[in-house]
C-alpha positions, 0 to 999 in steps of 0.5 A: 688076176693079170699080175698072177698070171706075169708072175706065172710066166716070168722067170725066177730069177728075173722076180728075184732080181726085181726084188732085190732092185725093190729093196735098194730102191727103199732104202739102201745107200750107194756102196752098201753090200748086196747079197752074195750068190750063196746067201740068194741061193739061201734065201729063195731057195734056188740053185747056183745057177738062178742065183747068179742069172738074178746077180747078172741081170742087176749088174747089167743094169748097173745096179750093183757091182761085184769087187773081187775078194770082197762082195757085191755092193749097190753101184746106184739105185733110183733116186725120185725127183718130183716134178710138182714142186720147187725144191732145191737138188741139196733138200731133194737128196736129204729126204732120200737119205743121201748125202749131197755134194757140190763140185765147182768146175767153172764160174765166169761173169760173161758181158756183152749180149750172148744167148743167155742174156736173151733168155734172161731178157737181159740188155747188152752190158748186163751181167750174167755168171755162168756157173758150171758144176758137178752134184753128187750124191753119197760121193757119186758123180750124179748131175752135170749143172750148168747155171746163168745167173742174172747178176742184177739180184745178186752183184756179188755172189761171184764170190760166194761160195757156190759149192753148195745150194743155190736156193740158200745163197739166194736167200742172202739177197732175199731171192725166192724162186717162185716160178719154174719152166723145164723141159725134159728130154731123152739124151745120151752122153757124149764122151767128156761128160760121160767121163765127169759122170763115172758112164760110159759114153752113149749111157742115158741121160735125162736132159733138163733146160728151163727158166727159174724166176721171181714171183713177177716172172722175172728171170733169175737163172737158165739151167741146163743139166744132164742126170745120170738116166739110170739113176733118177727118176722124176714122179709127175701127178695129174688130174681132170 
């Protein structure tokens, strides 16, 4: 009864609008086109102007974008991340049909004793790789990653190639993560990183830093990200 009753009271276009975003959410790919006006005008039989207020509201959500002389297209849509499971970035994007990419912005072996060796519980001389990259899905900039690796389980994975999961390479020197702890948060991007995102500086993003370790509880990586907030959504279940 209540959901009849917001449906009474909620304008049309904005129901419209919500549909739509339902139907890029179930399935449809980054770039594939959306309906027009006119074709929303005939499908919902509604006029011009319920239409295009239905279109503003996804393009103010940059959901959707309109390119001149050619059509509306899907500028995003929300991909889950579930909070339950370990499961790499490259096999979480698969499942969701799309396509994952890596690009390497930065790999460096840092010695002496910095913040990551303590969080690695490293001693002063270990080795830690600090990586930095960008992750993308169906060619879209979508995660800013940045990884310390203890380099006692893998000495020379500096010269792998990292543009790719890091779960995988891990299984080369019979690594298995088997244990995470992230925090999550609310942020907002600062100009530069906005900009390896495609955003607008102070666009949202969710902020995730945590330990990845072995069975035994030995840390393996620290992990800083920042996820494009308009685009991923993390799913976590509970029960008593």
């Amino acid at each position: 009864m209540t959901n009849q009753i917001n449906s009474l009271h909620t304008p049309k276009y904005i129901s419209i609008a919500e549909e739509i975003n339902s139907k890029i959410d179930a399935g449809m790919s980054i770039g594939e086109r959306i309906y027009s006006e006119k074709e929303i005008m005939e499908k919902y039989g509604v006029s011009s102007t319920t239409a295009r207020k239905s279109l503003e509201v996804l393009r103010n959500g940059n959901i959707i974008e309109r390119i001149q002389g050619k059509g509306t297209f899907v500028l995003n849509k929300k991909v889950l991340r579930s909070l339950r499971k370990i499961i790499s970035y490259t096999e979480n994007m698969e499942k969701q049909n799309i396509k994952p990419s890596i690009k390497v912005l930065e790999k460096v072996i840092l010695g002496g004793y910095t913040e990551y060796h303590k969080k690695l519980q490293l001693s002063p001389g270990d080795k830690v790789l600090k990586l930095k990259r960008i992750r993308y899905g169906d060619d879209i900039p979508l995660v800013i990653d940045y990884r310390y690796i203890n380099l006692k389980y893998c000495p020379d994975i500096f010269e792998k190639d990292l543009s790719s999961s890091l779960y995988k390479i891990y299984e080369q020197y019979n690594i298995k993560i088997a244990h995470a702890k992230q925090y999550l948060e609310m942020s907002f991007l600062n100009g530069a990183d906005a900009k390896l995102l495609n955003c607008k500086k102070g666009d949202p993003a969710i902020f995730i830093e945590g330990i990845l370790s072995l069975e035994n509880l030995v840390p393996v990586e620290y992990e800083v990200n920042f996820w494009n907030g308009r685009i991923f959504k993390f799913q976590l279940e509970a029960s008593v």
